[in-house]
C-alpha positions in Angstrom: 122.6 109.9 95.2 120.7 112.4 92.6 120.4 111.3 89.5 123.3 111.7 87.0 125.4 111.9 89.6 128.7 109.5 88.9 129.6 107.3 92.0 133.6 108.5 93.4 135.9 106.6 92.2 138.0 104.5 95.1 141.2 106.2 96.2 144.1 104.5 94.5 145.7 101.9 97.5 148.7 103.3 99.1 152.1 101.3 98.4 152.5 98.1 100.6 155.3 98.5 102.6 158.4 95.7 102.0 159.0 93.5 105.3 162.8 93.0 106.4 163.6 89.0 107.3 167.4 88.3 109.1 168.5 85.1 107.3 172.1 83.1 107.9 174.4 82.7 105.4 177.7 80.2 105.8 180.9 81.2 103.2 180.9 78.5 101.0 183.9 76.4 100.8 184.1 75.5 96.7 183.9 71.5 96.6 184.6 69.3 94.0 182.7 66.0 92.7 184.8 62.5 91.3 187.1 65.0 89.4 188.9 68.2 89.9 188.3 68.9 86.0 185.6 70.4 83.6 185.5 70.1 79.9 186.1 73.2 78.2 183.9 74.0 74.7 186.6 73.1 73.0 186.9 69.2 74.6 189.9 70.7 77.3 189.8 69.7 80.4 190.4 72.6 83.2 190.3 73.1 86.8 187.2 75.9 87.5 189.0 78.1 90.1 187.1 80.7 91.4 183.6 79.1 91.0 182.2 79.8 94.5 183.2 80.3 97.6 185.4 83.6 99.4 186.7 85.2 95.5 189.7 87.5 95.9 190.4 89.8 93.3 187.6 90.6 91.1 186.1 93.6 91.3 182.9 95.7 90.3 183.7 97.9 87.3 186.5 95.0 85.8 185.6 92.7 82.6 184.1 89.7 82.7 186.9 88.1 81.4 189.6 89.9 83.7 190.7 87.3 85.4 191.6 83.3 84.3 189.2 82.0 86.6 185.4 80.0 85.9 182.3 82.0 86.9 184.4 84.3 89.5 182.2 86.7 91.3 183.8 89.9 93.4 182.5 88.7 96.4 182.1 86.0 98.9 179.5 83.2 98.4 176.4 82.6 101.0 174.9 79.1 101.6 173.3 77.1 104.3 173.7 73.8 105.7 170.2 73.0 105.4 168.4 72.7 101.8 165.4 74.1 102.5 167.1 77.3 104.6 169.4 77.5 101.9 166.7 77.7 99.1 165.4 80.7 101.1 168.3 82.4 101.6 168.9 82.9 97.6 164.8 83.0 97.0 164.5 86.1 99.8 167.8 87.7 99.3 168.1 91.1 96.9 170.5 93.1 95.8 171.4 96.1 97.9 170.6 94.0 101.0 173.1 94.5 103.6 174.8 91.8 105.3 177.4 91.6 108.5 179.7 89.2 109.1 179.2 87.8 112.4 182.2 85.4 113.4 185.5 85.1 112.2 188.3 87.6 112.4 186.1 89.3 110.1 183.4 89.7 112.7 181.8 93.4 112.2 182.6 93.5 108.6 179.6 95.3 106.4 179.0 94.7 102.7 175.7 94.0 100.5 174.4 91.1 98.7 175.1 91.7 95.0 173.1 89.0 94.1 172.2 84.9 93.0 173.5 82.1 92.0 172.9 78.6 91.0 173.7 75.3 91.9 171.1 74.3 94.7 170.9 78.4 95.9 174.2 80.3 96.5 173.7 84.4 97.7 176.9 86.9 96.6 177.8 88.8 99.0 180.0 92.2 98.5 182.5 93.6 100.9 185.7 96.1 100.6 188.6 93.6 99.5 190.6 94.1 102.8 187.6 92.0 105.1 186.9 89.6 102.5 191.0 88.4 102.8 190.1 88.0 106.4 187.0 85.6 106.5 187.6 82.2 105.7 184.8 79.3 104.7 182.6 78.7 107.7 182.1 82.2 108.6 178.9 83.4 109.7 177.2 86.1 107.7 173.5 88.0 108.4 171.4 88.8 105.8 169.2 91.6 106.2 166.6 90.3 103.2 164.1 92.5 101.8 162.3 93.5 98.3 160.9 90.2 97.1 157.3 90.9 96.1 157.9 95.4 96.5 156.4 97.2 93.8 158.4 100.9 93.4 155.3 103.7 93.9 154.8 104.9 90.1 155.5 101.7 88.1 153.8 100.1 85.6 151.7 96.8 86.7 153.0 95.3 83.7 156.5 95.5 84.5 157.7 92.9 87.4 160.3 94.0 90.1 162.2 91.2 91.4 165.5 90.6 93.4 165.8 94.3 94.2 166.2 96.0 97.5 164.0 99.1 97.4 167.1 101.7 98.6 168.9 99.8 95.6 166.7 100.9 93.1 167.1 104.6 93.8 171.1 104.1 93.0 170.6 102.1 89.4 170.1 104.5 86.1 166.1 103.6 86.0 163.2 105.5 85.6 159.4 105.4 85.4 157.0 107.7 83.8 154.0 106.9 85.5 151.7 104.2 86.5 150.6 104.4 82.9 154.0 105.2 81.9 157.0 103.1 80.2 159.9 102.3 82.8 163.4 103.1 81.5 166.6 101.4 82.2 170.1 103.0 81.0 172.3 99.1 79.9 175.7 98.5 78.9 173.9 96.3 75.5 170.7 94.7 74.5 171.5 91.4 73.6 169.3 88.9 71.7 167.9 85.5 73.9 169.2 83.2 72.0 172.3 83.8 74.2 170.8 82.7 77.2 172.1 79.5 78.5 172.4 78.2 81.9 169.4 79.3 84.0 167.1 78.9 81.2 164.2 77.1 83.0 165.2 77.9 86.5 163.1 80.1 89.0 164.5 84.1 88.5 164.4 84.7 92.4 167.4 82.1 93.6 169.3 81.5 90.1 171.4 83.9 87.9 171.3 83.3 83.7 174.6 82.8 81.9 175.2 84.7 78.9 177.0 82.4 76.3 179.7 85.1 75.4 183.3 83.3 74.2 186.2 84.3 76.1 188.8 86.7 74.4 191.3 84.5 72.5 194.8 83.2 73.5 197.8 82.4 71.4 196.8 79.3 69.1 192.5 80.1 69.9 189.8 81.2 67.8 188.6 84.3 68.1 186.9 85.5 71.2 183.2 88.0 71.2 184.0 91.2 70.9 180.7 92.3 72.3 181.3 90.3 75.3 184.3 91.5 75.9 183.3 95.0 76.5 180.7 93.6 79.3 181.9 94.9 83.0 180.9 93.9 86.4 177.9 95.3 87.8 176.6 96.4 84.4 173.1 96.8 83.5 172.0 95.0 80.6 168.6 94.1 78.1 167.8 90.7 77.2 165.2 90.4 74.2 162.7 87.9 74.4 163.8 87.1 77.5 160.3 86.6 80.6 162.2 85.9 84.0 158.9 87.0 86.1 159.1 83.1 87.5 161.0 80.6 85.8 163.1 82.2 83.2 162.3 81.3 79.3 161.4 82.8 76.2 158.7 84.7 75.5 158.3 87.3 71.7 158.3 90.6 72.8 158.9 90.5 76.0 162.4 92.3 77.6 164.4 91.8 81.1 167.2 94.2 82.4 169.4 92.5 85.3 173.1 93.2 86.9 176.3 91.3 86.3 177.2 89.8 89.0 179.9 87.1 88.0 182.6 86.7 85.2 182.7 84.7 82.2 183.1 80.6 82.0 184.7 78.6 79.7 182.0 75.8 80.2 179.8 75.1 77.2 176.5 76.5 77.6 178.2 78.9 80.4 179.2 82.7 80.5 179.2 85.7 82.4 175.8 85.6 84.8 173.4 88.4 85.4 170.6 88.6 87.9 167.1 89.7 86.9 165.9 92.9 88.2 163.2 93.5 85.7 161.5 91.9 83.2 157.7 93.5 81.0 156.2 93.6 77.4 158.7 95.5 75.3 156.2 98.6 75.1 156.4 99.2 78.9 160.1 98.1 79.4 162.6 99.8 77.6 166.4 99.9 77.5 168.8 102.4 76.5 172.2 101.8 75.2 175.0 103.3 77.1 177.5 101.7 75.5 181.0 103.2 76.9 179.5 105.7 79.0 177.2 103.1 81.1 177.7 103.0 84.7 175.8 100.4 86.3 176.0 99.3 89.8 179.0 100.3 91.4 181.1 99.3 94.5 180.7 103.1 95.5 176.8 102.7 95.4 176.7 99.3 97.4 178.7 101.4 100.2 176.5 103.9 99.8 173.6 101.3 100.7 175.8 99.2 103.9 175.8 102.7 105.2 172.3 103.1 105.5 169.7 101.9 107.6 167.0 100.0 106.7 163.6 101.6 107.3 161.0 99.9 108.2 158.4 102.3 109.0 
């Protein structure tokens, strides 16, 4: 090398490439413990129907508080007999991942995961309201998991991608300006963190976080939250202060966008649940208000993905 010459700088590594991993899920059957009741937050006991298991009715696109049911999701919940497999199943499983049902008079049926739950690892899985009203608890559904761990060409190494399959990403209203960029995603609302509540604590990659909105009031109840009660299923939206890259806390300055993936609860501490997708310092990841003109993930977009194959070249 001649003097004054600069050594050439390393070619930048190309993008690692996601690997696919076929998982079984089982359709929960909902079970109860001693007591068929919860206590509501205002001391009234309740029976929480539609918390788990094959949900008919809800749909993408509907409020959170459509329906008089406890953390209702429009789809059919995935577990596993086994712990461990079961904790893998919600840890590997993203949204956008397609899944098939495999027995049952359901058998052939295609949908998508639309995301996590709690309670020792539940997956949601999305299909067209006519093959859902056909499975039945037991059922046997593949999972088709990938994303966990991709990084999207073009992004930010400050901002963290998690729970996301790659094809999904391509249908949600985000955008990044660079590798030395700011990533931009389009949300219903930014909300503050002090509204977190349940998953607080909890790993981001197998648990959704509650959002402690109030239900809209009945005859004789105090007043709902109006800003909750504009929040739809399958929106986008911007926690504050909000780090779910591993276990999900608080952190100043930090923001996460995820997806709403189940209605509203009237347990205290409970709410409508979303699922991180992304999470970065404020200065890198930012969120734009939508408000009535937001469209987040839709059930024409998760079509869109049980349609396609999965490339793994």
């Amino acid at each position: 090398m001649s003097a004054g010459t600069q050594p050439a700088r390393p070619a930048p590594p190309q993008a690692l490439r996601p690997v696919a991993v076929n998982l079984l899920g089982v359709a929960e059957q909902p079970e109860f413990g001693g007591t068929p009741y919860r206590v509501d937050s205002d001391g009234r006991s309740y029976v929480p129907a539609g918390d788990g298991g094959i949900v008919l009715g809800p749909r993408l696109g509907e409020s959170v508080f459509a329906w008089d049911a406890d953390h209702a999701a429009p789809g059919v919940c995935l577990v596993h007999p086994d712990q461990g497999a079961r904790h893998a199943l919600a840890a590997y499983s993203c949204i956008g991942n397609q899944v098939v049902v495999r027995t049952g008079h359901a058998a052939g049926a295609r949908g998508a995961v639309l995301g996590q739950r709690g309670e020792q690892g539940r997956v949601i899985a999305w299909l067209a309201p006519e093959d859902m009203a056909r499975m039945r608890p037991s059922d046997q559904v593949a999972v088709r998991a990938r994303g966990q761990g991709w990084r999207p060409p073009g992004f930010p190494a400050e901002v963290a991608v998690l729970n996301l399959d790659p094809g999904a990403l391509e249908l949600l209203p985000v955008s990044a300006a660079g590798a030395g960029g700011t990533v931009t995603a389009a949300v219903r609302m930014i909300m503050p963190s002090k509204l977190a509540g349940n998953g607080i604590g909890r790993p981001s990659v197998s648990w959704d976080l509650d959002l402690q909105f109030r239900a809209p009031a009945r005859p004789g109840e105090a007043a709902g939250d109006p800003v909750g009660e504009a929040l739809l299923l399958g929106d986008l939206v911007a926690v504050s202060d909000l780090d779910t890259r591993y276990n999900m806390g608080y952190r100043r300055g930090w923001l996460t966008v995820g997806v709403v993936v189940h209605g509203g609860s009237p347990l205290p501490g409970h709410g409508p649940g979303i699922t991180p997708i992304l999470t970065g310092p404020g200065d890198v990841l930012r969120a734009r208000p939508d408000g009535a003109a937001h469209a987040g993930l839709t059930e024409d977009a998760l079509r869109r993905l049980t349609a396609a194959e999965v490339e793994l070249q």
